[in-house]
Structure formats: structure tokens, C-alpha cells
N, CA, C and O atoms as a GROMACS GRO file, in nm:
protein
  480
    1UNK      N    1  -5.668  -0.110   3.447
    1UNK     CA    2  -5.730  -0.234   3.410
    1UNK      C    3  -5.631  -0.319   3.333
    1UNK      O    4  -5.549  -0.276   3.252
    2UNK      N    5  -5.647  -0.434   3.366
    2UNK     CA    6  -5.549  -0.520   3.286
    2UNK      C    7  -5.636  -0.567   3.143
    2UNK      O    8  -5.758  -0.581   3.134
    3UNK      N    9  -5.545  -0.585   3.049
    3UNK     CA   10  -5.590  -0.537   2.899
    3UNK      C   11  -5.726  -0.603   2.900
    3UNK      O   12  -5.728  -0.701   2.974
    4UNK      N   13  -5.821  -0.582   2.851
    4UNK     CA   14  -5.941  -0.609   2.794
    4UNK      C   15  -5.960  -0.690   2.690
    4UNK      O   16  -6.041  -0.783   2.696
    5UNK      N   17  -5.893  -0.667   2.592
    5UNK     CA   18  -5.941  -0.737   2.408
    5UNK      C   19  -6.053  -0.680   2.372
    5UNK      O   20  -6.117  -0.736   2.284
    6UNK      N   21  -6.110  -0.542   2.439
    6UNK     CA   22  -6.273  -0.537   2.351
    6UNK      C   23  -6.233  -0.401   2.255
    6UNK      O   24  -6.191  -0.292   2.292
    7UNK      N   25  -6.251  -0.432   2.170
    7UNK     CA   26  -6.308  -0.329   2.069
    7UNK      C   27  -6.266  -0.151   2.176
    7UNK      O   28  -6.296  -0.114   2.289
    8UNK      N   29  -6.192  -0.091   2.071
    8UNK     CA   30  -6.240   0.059   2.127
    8UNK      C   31  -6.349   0.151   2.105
    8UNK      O   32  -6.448   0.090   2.064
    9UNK      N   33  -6.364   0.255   2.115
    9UNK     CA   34  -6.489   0.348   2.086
    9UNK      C   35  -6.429   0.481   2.055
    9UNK      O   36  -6.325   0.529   2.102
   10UNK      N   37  -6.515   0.537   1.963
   10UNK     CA   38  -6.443   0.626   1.924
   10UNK      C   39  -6.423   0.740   2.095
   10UNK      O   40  -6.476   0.733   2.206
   11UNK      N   41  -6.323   0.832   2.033
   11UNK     CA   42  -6.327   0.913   2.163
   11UNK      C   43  -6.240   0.834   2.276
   11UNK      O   44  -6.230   0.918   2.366
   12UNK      N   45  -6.194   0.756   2.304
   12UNK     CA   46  -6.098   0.672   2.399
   12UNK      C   47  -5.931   0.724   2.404
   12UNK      O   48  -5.850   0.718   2.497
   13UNK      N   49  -5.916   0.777   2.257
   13UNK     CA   50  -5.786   0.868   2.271
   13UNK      C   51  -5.829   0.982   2.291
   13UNK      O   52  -5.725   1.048   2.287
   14UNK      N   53  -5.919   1.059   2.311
   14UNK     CA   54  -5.941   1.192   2.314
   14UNK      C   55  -5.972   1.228   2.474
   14UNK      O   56  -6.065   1.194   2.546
   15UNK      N   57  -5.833   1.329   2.506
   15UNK     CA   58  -5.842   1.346   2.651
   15UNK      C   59  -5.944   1.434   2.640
   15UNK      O   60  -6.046   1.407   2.702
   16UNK      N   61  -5.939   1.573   2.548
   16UNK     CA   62  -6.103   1.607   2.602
   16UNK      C   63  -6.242   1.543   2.596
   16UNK      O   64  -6.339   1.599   2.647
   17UNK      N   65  -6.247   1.457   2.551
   17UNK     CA   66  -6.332   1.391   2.507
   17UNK      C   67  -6.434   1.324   2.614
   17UNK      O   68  -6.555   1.312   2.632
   18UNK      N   69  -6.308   1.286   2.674
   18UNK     CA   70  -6.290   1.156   2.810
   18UNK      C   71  -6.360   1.269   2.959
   18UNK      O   72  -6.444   1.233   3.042
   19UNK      N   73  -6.282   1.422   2.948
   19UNK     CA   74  -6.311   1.508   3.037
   19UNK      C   75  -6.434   1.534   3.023
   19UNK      O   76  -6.516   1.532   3.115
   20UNK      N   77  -6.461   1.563   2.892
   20UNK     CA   78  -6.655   1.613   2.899
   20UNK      C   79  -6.750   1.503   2.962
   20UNK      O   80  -6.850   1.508   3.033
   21UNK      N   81  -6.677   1.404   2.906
   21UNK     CA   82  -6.809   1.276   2.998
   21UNK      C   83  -6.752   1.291   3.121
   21UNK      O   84  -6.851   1.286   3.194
   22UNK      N   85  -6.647   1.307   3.199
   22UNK     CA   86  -6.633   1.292   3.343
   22UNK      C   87  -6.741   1.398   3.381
   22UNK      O   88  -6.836   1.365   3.452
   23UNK      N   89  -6.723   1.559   3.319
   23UNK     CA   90  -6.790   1.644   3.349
   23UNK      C   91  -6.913   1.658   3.383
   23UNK      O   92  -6.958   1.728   3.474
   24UNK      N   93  -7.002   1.551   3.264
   24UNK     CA   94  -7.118   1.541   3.286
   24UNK      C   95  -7.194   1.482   3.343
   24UNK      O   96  -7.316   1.499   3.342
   25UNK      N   97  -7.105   1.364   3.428
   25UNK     CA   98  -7.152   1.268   3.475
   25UNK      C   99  -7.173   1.327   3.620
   25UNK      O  100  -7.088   1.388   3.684
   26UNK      N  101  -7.335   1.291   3.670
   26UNK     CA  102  -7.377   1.310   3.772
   26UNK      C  103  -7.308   1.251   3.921
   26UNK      O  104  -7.343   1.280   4.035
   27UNK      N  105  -7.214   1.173   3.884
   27UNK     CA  106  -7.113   1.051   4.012
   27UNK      C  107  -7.062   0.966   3.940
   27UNK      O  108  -7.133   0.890   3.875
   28UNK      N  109  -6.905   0.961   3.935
   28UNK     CA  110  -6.816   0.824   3.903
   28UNK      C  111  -6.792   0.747   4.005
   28UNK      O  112  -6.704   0.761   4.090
   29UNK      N  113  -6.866   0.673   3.997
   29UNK     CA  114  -6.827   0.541   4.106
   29UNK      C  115  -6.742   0.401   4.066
   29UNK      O  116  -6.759   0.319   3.976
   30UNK      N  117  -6.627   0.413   4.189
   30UNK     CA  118  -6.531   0.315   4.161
   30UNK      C  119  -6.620   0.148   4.198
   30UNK      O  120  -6.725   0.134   4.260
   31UNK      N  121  -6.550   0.058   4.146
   31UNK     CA  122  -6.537  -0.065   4.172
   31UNK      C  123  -6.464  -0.118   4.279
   31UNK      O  124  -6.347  -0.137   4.247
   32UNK      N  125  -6.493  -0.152   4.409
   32UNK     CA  126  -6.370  -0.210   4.512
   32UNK      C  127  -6.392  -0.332   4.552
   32UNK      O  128  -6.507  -0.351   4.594
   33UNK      N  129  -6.299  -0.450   4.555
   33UNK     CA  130  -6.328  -0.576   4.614
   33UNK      C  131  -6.179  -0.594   4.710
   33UNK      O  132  -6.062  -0.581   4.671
   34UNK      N  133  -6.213  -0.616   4.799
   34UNK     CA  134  -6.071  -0.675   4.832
   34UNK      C  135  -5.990  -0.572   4.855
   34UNK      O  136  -5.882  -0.599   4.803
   35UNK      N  137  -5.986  -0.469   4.906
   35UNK     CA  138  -5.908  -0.329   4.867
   35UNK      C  139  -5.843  -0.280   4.751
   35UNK      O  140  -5.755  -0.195   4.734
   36UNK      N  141  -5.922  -0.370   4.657
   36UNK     CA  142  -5.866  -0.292   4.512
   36UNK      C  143  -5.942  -0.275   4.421
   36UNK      O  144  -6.023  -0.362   4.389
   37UNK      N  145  -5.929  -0.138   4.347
   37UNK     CA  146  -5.988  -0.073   4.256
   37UNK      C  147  -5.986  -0.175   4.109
   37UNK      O  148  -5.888  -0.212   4.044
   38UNK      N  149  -6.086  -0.195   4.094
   38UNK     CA  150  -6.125  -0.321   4.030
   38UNK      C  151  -6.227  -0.321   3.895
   38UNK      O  152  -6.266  -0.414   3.825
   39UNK      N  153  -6.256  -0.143   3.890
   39UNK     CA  154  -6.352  -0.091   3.788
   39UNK      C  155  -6.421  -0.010   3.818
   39UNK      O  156  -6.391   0.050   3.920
   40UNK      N  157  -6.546   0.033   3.744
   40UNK     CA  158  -6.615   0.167   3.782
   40UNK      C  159  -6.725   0.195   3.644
   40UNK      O  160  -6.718   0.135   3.537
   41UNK      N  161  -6.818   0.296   3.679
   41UNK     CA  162  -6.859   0.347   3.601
   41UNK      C  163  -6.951   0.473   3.657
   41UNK      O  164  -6.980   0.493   3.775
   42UNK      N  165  -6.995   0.566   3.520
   42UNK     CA  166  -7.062   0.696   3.547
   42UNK      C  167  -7.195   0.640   3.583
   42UNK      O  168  -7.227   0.524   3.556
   43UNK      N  169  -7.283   0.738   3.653
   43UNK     CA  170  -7.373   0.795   3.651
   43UNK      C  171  -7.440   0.878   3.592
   43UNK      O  172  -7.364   0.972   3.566
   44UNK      N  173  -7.553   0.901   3.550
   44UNK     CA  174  -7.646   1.043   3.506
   44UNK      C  175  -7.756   1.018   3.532
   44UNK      O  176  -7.828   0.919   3.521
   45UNK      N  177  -7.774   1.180   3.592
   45UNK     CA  178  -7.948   1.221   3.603
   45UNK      C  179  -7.985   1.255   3.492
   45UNK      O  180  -7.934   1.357   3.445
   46UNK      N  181  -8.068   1.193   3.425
   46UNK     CA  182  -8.156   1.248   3.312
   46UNK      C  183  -8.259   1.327   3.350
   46UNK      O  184  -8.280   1.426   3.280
   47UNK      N  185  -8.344   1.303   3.467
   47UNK     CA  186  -8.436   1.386   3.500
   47UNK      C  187  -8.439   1.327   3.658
   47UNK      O  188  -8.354   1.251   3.705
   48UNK      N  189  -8.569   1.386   3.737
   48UNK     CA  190  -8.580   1.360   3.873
   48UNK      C  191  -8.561   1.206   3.950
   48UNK      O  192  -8.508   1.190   4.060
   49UNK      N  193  -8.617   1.102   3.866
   49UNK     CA  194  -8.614   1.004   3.905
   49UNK      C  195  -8.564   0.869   3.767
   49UNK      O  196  -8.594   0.750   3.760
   50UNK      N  197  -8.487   0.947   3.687
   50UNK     CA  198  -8.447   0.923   3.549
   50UNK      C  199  -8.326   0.898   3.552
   50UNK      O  200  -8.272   1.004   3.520
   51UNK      N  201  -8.204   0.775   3.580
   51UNK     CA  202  -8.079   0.744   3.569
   51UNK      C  203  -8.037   0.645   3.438
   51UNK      O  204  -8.099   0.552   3.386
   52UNK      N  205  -7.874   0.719   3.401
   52UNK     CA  206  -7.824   0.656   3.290
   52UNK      C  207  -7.706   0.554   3.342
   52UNK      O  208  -7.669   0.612   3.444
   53UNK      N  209  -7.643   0.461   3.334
   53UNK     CA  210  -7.535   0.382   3.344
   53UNK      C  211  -7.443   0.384   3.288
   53UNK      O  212  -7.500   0.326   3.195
   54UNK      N  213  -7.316   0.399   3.240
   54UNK     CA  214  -7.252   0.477   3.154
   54UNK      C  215  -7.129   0.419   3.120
   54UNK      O  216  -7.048   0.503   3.158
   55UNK      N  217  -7.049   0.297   3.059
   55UNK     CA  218  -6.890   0.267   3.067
   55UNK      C  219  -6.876   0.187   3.177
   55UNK      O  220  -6.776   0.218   3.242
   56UNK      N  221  -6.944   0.091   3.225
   56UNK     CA  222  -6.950  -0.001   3.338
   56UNK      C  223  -6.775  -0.099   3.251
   56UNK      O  224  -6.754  -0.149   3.141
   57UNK      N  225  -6.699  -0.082   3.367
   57UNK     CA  226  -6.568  -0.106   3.347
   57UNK      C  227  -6.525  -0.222   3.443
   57UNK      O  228  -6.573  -0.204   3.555
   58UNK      N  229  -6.442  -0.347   3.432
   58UNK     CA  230  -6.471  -0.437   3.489
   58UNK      C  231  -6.378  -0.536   3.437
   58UNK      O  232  -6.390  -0.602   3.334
   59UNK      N  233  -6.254  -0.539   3.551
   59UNK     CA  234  -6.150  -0.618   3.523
   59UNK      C  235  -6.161  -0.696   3.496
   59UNK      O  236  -6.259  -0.747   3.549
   60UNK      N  237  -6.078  -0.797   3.385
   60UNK     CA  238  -6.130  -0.916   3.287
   60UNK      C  239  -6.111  -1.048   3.416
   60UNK      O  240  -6.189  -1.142   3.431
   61UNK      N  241  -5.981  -1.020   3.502
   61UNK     CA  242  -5.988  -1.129   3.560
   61UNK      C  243  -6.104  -1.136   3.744
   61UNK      O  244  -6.090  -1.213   3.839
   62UNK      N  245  -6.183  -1.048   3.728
   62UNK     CA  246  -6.259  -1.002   3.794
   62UNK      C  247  -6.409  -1.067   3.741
   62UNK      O  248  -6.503  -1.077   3.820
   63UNK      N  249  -6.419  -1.104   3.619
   63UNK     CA  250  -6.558  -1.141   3.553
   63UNK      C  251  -6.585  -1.264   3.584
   63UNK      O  252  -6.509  -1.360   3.595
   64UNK      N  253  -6.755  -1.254   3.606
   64UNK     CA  254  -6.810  -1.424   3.658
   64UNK      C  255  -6.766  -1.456   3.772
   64UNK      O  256  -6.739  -1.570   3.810
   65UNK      N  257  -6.757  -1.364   3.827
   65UNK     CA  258  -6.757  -1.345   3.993
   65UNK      C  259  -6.848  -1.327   4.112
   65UNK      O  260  -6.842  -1.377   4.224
   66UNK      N  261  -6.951  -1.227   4.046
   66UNK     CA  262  -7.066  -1.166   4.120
   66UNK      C  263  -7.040  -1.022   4.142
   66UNK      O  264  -7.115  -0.933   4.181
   67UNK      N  265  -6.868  -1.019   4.095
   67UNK     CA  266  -6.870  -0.843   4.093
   67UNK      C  267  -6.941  -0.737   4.079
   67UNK      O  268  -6.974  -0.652   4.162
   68UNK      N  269  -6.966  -0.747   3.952
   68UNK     CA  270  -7.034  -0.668   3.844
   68UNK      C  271  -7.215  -0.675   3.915
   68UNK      O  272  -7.306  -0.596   3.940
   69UNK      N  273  -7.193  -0.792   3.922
   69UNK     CA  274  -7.359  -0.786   3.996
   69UNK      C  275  -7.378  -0.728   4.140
   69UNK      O  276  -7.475  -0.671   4.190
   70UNK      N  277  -7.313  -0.746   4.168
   70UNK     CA  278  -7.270  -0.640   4.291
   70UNK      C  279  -7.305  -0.533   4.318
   70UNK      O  280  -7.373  -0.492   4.412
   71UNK      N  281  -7.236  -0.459   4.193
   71UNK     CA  282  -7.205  -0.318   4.210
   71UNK      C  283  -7.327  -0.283   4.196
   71UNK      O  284  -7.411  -0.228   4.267
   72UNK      N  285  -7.321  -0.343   4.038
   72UNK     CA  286  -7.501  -0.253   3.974
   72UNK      C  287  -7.653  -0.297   4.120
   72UNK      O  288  -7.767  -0.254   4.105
   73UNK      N  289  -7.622  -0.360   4.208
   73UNK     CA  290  -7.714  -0.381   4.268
   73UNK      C  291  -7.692  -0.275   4.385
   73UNK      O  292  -7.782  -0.215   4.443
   74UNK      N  293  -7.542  -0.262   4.412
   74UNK     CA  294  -7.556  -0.160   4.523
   74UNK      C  295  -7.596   0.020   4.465
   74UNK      O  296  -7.651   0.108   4.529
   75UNK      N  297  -7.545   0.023   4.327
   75UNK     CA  298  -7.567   0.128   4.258
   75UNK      C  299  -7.725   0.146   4.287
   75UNK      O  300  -7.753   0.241   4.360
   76UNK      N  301  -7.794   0.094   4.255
   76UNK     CA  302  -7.957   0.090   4.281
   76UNK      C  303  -8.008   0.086   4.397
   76UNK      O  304  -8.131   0.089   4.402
   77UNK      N  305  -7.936   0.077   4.516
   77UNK     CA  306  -7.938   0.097   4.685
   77UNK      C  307  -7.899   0.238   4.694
   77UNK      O  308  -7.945   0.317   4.777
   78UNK      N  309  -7.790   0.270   4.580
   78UNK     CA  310  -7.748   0.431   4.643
   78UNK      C  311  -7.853   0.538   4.559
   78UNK      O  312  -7.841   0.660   4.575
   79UNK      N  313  -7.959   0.480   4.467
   79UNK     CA  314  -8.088   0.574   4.389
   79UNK      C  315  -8.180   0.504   4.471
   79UNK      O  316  -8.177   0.390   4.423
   80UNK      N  317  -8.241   0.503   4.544
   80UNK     CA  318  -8.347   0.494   4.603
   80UNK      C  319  -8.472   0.555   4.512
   80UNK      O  320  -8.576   0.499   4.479
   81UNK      N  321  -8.433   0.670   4.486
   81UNK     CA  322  -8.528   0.744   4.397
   81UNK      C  323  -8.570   0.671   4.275
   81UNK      O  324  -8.691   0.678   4.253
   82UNK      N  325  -8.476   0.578   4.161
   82UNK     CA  326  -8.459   0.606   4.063
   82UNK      C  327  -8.624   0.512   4.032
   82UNK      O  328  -8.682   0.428   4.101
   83UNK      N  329  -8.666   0.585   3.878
   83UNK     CA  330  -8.764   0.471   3.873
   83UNK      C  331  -8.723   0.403   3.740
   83UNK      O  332  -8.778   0.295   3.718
   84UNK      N  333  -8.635   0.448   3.649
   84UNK     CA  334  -8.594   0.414   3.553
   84UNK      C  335  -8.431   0.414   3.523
   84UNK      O  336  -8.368   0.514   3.492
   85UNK      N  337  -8.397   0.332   3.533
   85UNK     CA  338  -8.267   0.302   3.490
   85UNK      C  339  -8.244   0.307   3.338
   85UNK      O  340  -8.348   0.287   3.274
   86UNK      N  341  -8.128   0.331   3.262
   86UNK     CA  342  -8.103   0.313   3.083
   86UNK      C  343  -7.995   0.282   3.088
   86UNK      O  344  -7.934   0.349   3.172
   87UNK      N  345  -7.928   0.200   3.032
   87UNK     CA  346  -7.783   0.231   2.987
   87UNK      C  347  -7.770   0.124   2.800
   87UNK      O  348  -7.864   0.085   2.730
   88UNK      N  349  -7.596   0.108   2.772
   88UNK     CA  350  -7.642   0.105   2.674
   88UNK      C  351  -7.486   0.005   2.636
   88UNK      O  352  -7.388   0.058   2.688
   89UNK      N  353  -7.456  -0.104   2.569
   89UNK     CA  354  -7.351  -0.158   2.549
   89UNK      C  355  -7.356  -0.198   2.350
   89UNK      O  356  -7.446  -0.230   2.273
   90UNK      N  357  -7.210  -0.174   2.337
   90UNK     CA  358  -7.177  -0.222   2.209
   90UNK      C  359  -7.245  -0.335   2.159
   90UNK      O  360  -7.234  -0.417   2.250
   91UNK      N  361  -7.324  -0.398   2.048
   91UNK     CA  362  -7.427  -0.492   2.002
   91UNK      C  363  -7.332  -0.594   1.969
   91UNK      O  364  -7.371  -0.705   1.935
   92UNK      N  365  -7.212  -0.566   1.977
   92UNK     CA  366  -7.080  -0.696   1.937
   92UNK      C  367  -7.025  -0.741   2.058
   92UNK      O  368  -6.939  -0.829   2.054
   93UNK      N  369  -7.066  -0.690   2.172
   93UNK     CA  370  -7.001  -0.710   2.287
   93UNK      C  371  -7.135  -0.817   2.346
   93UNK      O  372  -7.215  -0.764   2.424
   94UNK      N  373  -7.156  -0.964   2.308
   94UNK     CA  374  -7.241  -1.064   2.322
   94UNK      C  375  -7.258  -1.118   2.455
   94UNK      O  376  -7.355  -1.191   2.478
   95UNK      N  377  -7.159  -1.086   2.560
   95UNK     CA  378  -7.104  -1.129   2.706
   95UNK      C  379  -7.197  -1.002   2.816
   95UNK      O  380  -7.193  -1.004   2.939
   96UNK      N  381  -7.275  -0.901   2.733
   96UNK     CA  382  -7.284  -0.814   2.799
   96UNK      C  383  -7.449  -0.813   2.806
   96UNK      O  384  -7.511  -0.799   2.911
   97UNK      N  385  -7.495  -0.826   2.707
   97UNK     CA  386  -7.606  -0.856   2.697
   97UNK      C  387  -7.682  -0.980   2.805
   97UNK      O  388  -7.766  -0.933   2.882
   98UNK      N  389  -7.664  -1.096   2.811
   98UNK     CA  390  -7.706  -1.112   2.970
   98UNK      C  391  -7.719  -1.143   3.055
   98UNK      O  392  -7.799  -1.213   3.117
   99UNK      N  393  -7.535  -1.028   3.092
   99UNK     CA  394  -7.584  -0.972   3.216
   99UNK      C  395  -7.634  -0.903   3.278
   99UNK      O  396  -7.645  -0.915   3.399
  100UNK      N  397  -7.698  -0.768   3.180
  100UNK     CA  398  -7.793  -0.702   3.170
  100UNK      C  399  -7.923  -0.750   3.216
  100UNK      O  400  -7.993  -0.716   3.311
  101UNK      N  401  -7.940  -0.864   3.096
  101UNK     CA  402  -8.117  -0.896   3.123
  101UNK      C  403  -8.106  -0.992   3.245
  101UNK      O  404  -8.213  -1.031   3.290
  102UNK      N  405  -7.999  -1.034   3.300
  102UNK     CA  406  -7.992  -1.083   3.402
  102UNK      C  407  -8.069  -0.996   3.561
  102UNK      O  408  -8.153  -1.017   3.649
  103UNK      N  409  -7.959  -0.883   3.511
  103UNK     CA  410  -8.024  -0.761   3.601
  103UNK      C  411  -8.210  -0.689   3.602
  103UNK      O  412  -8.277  -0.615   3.675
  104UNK      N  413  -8.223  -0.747   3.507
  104UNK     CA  414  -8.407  -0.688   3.478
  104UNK      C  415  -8.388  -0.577   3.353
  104UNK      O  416  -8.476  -0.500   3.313
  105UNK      N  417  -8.246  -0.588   3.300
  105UNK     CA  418  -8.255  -0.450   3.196
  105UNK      C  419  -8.347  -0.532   3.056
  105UNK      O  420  -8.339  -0.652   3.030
  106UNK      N  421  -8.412  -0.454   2.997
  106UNK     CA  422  -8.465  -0.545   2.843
  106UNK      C  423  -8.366  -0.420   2.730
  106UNK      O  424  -8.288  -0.328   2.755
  107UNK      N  425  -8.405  -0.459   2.644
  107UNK     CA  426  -8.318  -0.419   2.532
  107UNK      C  427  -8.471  -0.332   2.441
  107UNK      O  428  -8.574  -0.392   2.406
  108UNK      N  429  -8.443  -0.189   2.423
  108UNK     CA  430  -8.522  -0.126   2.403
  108UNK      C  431  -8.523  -0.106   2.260
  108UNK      O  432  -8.624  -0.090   2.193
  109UNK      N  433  -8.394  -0.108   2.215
  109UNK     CA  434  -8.366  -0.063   2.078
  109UNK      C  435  -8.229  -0.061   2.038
  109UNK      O  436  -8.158  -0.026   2.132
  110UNK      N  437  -8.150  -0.092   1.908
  110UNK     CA  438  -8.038  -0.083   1.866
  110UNK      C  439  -8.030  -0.005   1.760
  110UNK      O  440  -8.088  -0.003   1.651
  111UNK      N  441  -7.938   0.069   1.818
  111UNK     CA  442  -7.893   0.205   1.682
  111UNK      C  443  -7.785   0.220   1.656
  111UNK      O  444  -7.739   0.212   1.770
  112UNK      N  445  -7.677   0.242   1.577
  112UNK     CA  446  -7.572   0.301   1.560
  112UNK      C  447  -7.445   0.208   1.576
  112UNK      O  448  -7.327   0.244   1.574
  113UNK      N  449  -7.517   0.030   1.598
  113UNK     CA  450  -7.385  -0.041   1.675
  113UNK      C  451  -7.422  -0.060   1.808
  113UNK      O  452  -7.373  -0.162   1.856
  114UNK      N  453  -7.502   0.015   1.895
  114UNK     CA  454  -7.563  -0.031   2.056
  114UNK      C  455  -7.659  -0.079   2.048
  114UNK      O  456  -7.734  -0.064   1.951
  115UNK      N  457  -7.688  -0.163   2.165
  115UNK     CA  458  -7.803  -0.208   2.185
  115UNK      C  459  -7.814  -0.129   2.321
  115UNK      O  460  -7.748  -0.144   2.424
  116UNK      N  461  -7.919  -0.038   2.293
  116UNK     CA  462  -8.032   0.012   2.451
  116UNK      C  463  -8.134  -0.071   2.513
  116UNK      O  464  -8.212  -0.147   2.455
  117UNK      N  465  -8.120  -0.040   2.684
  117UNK     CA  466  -8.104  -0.107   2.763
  117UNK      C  467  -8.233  -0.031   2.863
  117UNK      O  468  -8.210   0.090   2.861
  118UNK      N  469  -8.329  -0.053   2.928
  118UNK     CA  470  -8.431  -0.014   3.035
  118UNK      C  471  -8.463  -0.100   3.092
  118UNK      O  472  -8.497  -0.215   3.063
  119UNK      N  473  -8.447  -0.016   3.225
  119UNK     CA  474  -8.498  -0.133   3.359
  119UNK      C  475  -8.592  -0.042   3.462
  119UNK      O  476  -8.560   0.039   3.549
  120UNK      N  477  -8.708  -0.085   3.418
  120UNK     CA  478  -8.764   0.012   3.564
  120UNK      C  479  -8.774  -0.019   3.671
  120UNK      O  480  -8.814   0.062   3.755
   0.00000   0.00000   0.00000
């Protein structure tokens, strides 16, 4: 990705850190436009019909494109199942918020510095 400017999180230098979330994640799905890898983010099953969104990553000169809306729309073509979507973005990261509620996500609750995110 070409540099960002956002804020880090803790755990971003930590290669194991980085491995346990690959680990746990139910599918990493890339970002492609144009034949190029352009971003990505995890997946998780929380339960049967229960998905998390996870580090939605998204080249800066790629934004306000329809990218991003894109993806998360085809992401929700490849759960057919899902009935609940969650995910969850930094409460300082103001650009993110909505495009979220853009998507149908509402903002469930903020803890810790995030604001949580549900879309059924």
C-alpha cells in the first residue's frame, strides 16, 4: 500500500501478532481493480450465519472511487448465508464512519477508541 497517514494500532509491528489474526481469520480476501492488488481484508465466522469484517485496507489513491463499495458489496454476494454482519473502525478515523452507514452498517457502540458497527 502506498503510505496511508492513519494512525497505527497496536500489534502492527508484531509479526506474531499479525500471524494469529491471519490464523484466525475465516478468508483473507484481496482487493483487485484493474489487475492490481489494491487492498483487502479478513473475514470471520462468529457463528453459523454470524460474520466479522476485519482491517478493510484500501489504497489511499484508490478512495472515492466505488472501490471499497465494491468489494464490501461483493463480500456480501460471497455470504449468502450471513444474517449479521459486525465490524469495527478506529473512532478518530472520521472518513470511515460513512462509509459504513453508507453501506447499512449503524454504529452499535464505542469502546476502547472504536466505534462498533452492525448491519443485518
Amino acid at each position: 500500500m502506498r503510505g496511508s497517514g492513519s494512525r497505527r494500532s497496536a500489534g502492527d509491528d508484531d509479526v506474531d501478532f499479525q500471524r494469529r489474526v491471519l490464523e484466525r481469520a475465516h478468508e483473507y480476501l484481496k482487493i483487485v481493480t484493474e489487475g492490481e492488488t489494491v487492498g483487502g481484508f479478513l473475514v470471520y465466522r462468529n457463528a453459523a450465519t454470524e460474520f466479522y469484517m476485519c482491517r478493510l485496507l484500501l489504497d489511499p489513491i484508490r478512495r472515492r472511487q466505488g472501490v471499497g463499495t465494491r468489494a464490501m458489496l461483493l463480500m456480501s454476494d460471497r455470504y449468502p448465508e450471513a444474517t449479521i454482519w459486525r465490524t469495527d473502525t478506529p473512532a478518530w478515523n472520521t472518513r470511515t464512519r460513512p462509509f459504513y452507514e453508507k453501506l447499512g452498517f449503524r454504529v452499535t457502540r464505542e469502546e476502547d477508541g472504536l466505534l462498533h458497527f452492525e448491519k443485518p
